[in-house]
Structures are given as structure tokens and as C-alpha cells.
C-alpha positions in Angstrom: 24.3 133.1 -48.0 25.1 130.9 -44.9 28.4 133.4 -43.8 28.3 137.0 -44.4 31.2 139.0 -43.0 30.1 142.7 -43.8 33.1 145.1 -43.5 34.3 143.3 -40.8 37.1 144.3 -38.2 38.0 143.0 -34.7 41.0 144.5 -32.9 43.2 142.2 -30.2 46.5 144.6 -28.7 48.4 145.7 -31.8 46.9 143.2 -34.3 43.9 143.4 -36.6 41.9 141.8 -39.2 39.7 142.4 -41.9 37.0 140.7 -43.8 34.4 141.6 -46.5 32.8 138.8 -48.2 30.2 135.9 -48.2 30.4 132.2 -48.2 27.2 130.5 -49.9 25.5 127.6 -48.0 27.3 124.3 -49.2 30.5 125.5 -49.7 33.3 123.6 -48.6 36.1 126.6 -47.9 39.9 126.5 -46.7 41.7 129.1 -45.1 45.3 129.2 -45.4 48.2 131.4 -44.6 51.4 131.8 -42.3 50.9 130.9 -38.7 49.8 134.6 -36.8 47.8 135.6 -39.8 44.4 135.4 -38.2 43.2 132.0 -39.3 42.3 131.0 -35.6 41.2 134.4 -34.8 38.6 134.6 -37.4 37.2 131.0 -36.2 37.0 132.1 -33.0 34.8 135.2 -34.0 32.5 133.0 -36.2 32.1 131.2 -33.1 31.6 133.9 -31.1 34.2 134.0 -28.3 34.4 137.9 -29.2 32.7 140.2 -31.0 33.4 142.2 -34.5 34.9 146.1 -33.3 33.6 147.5 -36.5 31.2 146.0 -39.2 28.9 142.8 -38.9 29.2 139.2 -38.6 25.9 137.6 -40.2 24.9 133.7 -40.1 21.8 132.5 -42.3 20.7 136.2 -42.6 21.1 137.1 -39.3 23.5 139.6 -37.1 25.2 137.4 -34.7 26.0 140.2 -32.4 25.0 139.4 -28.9 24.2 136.0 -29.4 26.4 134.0 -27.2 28.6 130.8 -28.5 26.1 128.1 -27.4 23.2 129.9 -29.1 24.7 130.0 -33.0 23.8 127.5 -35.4 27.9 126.9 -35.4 29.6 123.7 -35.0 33.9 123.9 -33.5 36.4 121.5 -33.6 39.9 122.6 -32.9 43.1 120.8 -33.3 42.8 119.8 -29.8 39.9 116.9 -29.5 38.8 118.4 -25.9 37.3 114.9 -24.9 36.7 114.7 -21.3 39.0 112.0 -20.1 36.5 110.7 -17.6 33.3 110.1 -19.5 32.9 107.0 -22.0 33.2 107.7 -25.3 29.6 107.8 -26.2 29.3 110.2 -23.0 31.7 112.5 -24.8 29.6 112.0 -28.1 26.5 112.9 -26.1 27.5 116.1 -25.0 27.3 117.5 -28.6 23.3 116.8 -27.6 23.0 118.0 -23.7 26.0 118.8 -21.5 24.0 117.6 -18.7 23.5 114.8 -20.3 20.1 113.5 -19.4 19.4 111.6 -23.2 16.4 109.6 -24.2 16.4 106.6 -25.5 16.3 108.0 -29.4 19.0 110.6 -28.2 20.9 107.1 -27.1 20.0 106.0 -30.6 21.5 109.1 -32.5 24.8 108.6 -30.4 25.2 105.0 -31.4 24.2 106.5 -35.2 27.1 109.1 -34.9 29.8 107.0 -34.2 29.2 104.1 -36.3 29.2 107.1 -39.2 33.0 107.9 -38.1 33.6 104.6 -37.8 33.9 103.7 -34.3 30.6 101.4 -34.0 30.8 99.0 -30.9 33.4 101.8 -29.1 30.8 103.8 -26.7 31.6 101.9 -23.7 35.3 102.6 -24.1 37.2 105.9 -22.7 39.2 108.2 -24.2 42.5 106.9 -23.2 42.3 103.4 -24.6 41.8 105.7 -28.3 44.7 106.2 -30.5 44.9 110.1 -31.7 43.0 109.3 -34.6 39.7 107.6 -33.0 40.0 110.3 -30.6 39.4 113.0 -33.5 36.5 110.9 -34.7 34.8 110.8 -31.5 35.6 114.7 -31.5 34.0 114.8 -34.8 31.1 112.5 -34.0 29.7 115.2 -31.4 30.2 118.0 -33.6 28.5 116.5 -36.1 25.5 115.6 -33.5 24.9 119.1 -32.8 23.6 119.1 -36.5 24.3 122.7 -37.4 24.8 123.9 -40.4 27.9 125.5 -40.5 31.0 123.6 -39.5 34.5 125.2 -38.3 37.8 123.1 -38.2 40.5 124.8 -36.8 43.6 122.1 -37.7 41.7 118.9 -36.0 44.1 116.8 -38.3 47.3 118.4 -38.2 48.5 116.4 -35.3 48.0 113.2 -38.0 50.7 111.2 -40.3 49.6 112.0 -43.9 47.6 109.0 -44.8 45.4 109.0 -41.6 44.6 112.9 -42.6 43.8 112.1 -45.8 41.6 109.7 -44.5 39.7 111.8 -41.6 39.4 114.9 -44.4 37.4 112.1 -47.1 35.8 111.0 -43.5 34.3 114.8 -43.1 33.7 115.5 -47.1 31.2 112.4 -47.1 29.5 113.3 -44.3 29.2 117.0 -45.8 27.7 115.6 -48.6 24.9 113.8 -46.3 24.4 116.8 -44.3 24.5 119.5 -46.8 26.4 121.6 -43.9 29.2 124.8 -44.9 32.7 123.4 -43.9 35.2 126.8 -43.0 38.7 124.7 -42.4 41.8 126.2 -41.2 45.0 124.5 -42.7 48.5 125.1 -43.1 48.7 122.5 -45.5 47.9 123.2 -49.7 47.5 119.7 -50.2 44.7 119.5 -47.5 42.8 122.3 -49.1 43.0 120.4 -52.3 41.4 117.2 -50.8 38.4 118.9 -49.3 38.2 122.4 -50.7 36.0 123.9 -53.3 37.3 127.5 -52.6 40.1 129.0 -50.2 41.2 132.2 -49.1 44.2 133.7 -48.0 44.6 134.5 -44.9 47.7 136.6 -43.9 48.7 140.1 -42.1 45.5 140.5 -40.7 43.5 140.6 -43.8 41.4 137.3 -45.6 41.2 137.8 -49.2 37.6 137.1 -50.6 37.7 133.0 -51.2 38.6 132.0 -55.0 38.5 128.4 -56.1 41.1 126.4 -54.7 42.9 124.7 -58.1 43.3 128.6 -59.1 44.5 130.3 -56.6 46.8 127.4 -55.9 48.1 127.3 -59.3 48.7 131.1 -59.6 49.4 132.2 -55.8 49.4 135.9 -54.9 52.9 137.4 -53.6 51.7 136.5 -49.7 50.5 133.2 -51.2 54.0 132.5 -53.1 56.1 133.2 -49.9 54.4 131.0 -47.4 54.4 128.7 -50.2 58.0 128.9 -50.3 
């Protein structure tokens, strides 16, 4: 298993949540549910910004407790693109290698591989502002993509995007899934977006996420939770 989350709780002020299952290396998984439910929060735990209050949080085999965010074979990219608005493009892109960015000349090489795989070949010298939203995301994805690790958390990077240009970032990420071989976890408000990408989703809502299920099921018979966010 890449993900295990072994009778799992973290506790934030009055709100909790749950998880007890296992995510297998390859799989491409949604979660979905109404806004407050814990999607972020659980993201944020993968990625270690706090730590589980009961139970354990295991990557690849191993209990991530302690090991700080830098140090887990995780890769983040929130809804936000976080591009620093003063470094290049390919600057941005070769953070995902060294934040002090001291590259060699094959690190050089594996930036300019990077963004011609999202598409923006020729665009190193160029800075984030002179991007329009979408390019932006790519470059975002570009770097997280970089870091080459095997388990890849999207926390709504495309939500911000008209349908067709979403459509077109989430094929973007499921082909270069398929040459990586990395564990996509996506957070999505959106059914239809889970359908694109997603081999399996779970529920996320109240503070709990329901074990994963494949997507066309539990899309096509919704639990009550499921039903009402649905509308």
C-alpha cells in the first residue's frame, strides 16, 4: 500500500476527523464532499502540516510521525499556484528541485523536460505575470511533478478554471500519472471531475472519509450524505 491511514483521528477546536483505510500504489482517488467536511484537512495531514491525535498515518510502509513536510515522499499543489512572482518561470519550476536553487546543468535539463511535458516549452525565461491562470497551474504542476514523488495531493488546483481548460489540465495530470506510475489523492467539489480522473472516490463529510469505492458506483448510487451535497 502507498497510503495507509490506520484508525486515524486529528482533532482542530471543536471539529474532528476520522479515517481507516488504505489507498494501493497507482490509484488515482477523489475526495469529495460539502465544503467544511475535512477534505483540506486531511491533505494537509498527508502532508504533514500536523500530526494524527490518535492512530497512524503510514506512507510506503512507513509511520510518518515526526517526519517533517520537506522530508515525505509527498508532492502538494493547492488551488492557489504559490508561484513566486519574482523568479522566471523556470526558476519557479526549479524550486521543486533545490529551494536555493543552485542546479546543474542536467538539473537545467530536467526543468526544460518538465515544462515542455505541461506544455509550456520555450516559456522559462518568462515570469509569472505575463501567464494566464491556466499556464500558471502548469508551471505549478511542472515543479510538483519535478520533485518526482510518488504520491501526489491536489487540493482544487483547477477549480479557479472555465470547464474546458479543467478538463484539459485533469487529462494533462492523468497522462503524466500514467508515465510516472505516481498515487494521485484529489480534492474536488465537482462529480464530473472525479469522473475524468478518478478510479475510486470517497466521501468526505462531517468529519469522517468513508473507505474509497469506485467512482461510477458510488456516483451512480450516492449514500444519504452523498445525495444531499449532490442536491
Amino acid at each position: 500500500m502507498i497510503l495507509q491511514l490506520d484508525k486515524m483521528t486529528v482533532r482542530q477546536g471543536d471539529f474532528s476527523l476520522s479515517a481507516d483505510w488504505s489507498v494501493k500504489r497507482g490509484t488515482r482517488l477523489a475526495l469529495i464532499g460539502p465544503s467544511g467536511g475535512g477534505k483540506s484537512t486531511l491533505l494537509s495531514l498527508i502532508a504533514g502540516f500536523f500530526e494524527p491525535d490518535e492512530g497512524r498515518l503510514l506512507i510506503e510502509g512507513r509511520d510518518m510521525r515526526g517526519v517533517a513536510p520537506g522530508r515525505r515522499p509527498v508532492s502538494l499543489l493547492f488551488q492557489e499556484n504559490n508561484l513566486f512572482p519574482h523568479l522566471s518561470v523556470a526558476r519557479n519550476v526549479g524550486l521543486g528541485i533545490r529551494p536555493d536553487l543552485r542546479l546543474t546543468r542536467e538539473q537545467h535539463e530536467a526543468v526544460e523536460r518538465s515544462l515542455q511535458e505541461v506544455g509550456l516549452e520555450g516559456m522559462g525565461a518568462r515570469m509569472p505575470a505575463q501567464l494566464s491562470g491556466g499556464q500558471r497551474q502548469r508551471v505549478a504542476l511542472a515543479r510538483a511533478l519535478l520533485r518526482d514523488k510518488p504520491l501526489l495531493l491536489l487540493d482544487e488546483p483547477f477549480a479557479a478554471l472555465g470547464p474546458a481548460l479543467r478538463a484539459e489540465m485533469l487529462d494533462l495530470v492523468a497522462g503524466l500519472l500514467e508515465r510516472t506510475g505516481a498515487t494521485l489523492l484529489m480534492v474536488t467539489h465537482d462529480p464530473r471531475d472525479a469522473e475524468r480522473i478518478a478510479d475510486q472516490t470517497a466521501l468526505v463529510s462531517d468529519g469522517k472519509v468513508t473507505p474509497p469505492m469506485p467512482t461510477a458506483r458510488l456516483l451512480a448510487d450516492p449514500p444519504a450524505a452523498l445525495r444531499a451535497y449532490l442536491g
